[in-house]
C-alpha positions in Angstrom: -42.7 4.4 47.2 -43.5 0.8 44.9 -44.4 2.6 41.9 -41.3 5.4 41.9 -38.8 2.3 42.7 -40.9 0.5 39.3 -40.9 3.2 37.6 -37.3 4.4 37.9 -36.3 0.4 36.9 -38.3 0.9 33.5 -37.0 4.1 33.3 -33.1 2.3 33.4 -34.2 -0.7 31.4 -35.5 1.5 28.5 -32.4 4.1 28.6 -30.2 0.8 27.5 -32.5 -0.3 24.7 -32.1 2.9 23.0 -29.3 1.8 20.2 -26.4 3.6 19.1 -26.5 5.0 15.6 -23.1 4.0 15.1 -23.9 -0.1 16.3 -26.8 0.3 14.1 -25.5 1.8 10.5 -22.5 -0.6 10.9 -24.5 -3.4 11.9 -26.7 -3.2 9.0 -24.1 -2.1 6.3 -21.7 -5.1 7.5 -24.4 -7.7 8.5 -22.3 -8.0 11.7 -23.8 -10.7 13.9 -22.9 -13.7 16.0 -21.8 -15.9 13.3 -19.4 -13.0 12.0 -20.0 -10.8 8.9 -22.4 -10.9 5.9 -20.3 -8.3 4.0 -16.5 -8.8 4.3 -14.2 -6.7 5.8 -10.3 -6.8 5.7 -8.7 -7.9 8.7 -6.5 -5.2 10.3 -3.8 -4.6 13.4 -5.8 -2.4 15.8 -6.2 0.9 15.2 -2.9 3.4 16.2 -3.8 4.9 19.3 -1.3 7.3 19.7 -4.5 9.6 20.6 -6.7 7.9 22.8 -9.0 10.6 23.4 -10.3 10.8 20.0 -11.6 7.0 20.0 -14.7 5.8 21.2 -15.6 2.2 21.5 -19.2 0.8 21.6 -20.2 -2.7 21.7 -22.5 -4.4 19.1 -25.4 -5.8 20.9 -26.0 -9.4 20.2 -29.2 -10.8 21.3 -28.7 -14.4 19.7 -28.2 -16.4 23.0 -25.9 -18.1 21.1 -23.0 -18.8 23.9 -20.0 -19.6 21.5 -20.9 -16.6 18.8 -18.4 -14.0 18.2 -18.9 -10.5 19.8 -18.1 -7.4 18.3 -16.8 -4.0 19.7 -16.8 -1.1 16.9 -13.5 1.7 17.7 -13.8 4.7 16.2 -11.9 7.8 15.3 -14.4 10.6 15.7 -11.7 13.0 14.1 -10.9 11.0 11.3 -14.4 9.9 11.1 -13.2 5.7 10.5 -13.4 2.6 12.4 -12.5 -0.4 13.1 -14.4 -3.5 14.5 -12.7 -5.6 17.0 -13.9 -9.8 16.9 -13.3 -12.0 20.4 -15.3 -14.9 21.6 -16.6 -17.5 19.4 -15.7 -21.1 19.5 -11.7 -20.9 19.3 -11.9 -17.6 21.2 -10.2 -15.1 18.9 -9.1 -11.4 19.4 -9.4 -10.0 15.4 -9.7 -6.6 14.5 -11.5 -5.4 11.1 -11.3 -2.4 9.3 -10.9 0.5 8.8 -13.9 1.1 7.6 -15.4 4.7 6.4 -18.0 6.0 9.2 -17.9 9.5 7.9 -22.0 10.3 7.7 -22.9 7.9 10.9 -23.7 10.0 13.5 -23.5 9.3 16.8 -26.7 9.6 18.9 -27.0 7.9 21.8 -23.4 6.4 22.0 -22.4 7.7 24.8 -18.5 8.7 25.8 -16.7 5.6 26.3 -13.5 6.6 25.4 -10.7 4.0 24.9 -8.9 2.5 27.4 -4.8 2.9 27.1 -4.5 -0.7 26.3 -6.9 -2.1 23.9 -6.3 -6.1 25.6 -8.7 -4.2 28.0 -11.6 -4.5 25.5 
């Protein structure tokens, strides 16, 4: 009964490390990070939501430790195929979104379904 409770932990643990294609391609093409972005992208208003069930959100994992970095959240229009990445945290605790920016050939693996909450302040 040890070993299936250990086993269905690692089982867990390693289901969240698998990374979202989405996080990823943006994360790499944007140099998105703690300290904010190595390739610039226009600030924005949020993105219109006047069809919340064709956004998904998914947050950029960070694994700096750093306690005052920015975090990022990546909104996207899976019709439209764009999106927008929202900035909160950091020193002066801001709420900035970015974008849009094109996300056409990203696909999605392992990004799961969150879909957008009604109000995005809820991010």
């Amino acid at each position: 009964m040890k070993h299936l409770a250990v086993a269905a932990a690692l089982i867990l643990c390693s289901a969240q490390t698998v990374a979202c294609s989405l996080s990823d391609a943006l994360s790499t093409r944007y140099g998105i990070s703690f300290s904010g972005f190595k390739t610039p992208i226009p600030a924005a208003t949020a993105p219109d939501m006047t069809d919340p069930g064709s956004f998904i959100r998914v947050a950029v994992r960070d694994n700096s430790k750093v306690a005052d970095g920015f975090r990022h959240t990546i909104v996207m229009n899976t019709k439209t195929k764009t999106a927008w990445v929202l900035r909160t945290g950091g020193f002066a605790s801001v709420y900035d979104w970015f974008g849009p920016v094109d996300a056409q050939h990203v696909p999605l693996q392992n990004c799961g379904s969150n879909h957008m909450p009604a109000d995005l302040r809820a991010l």
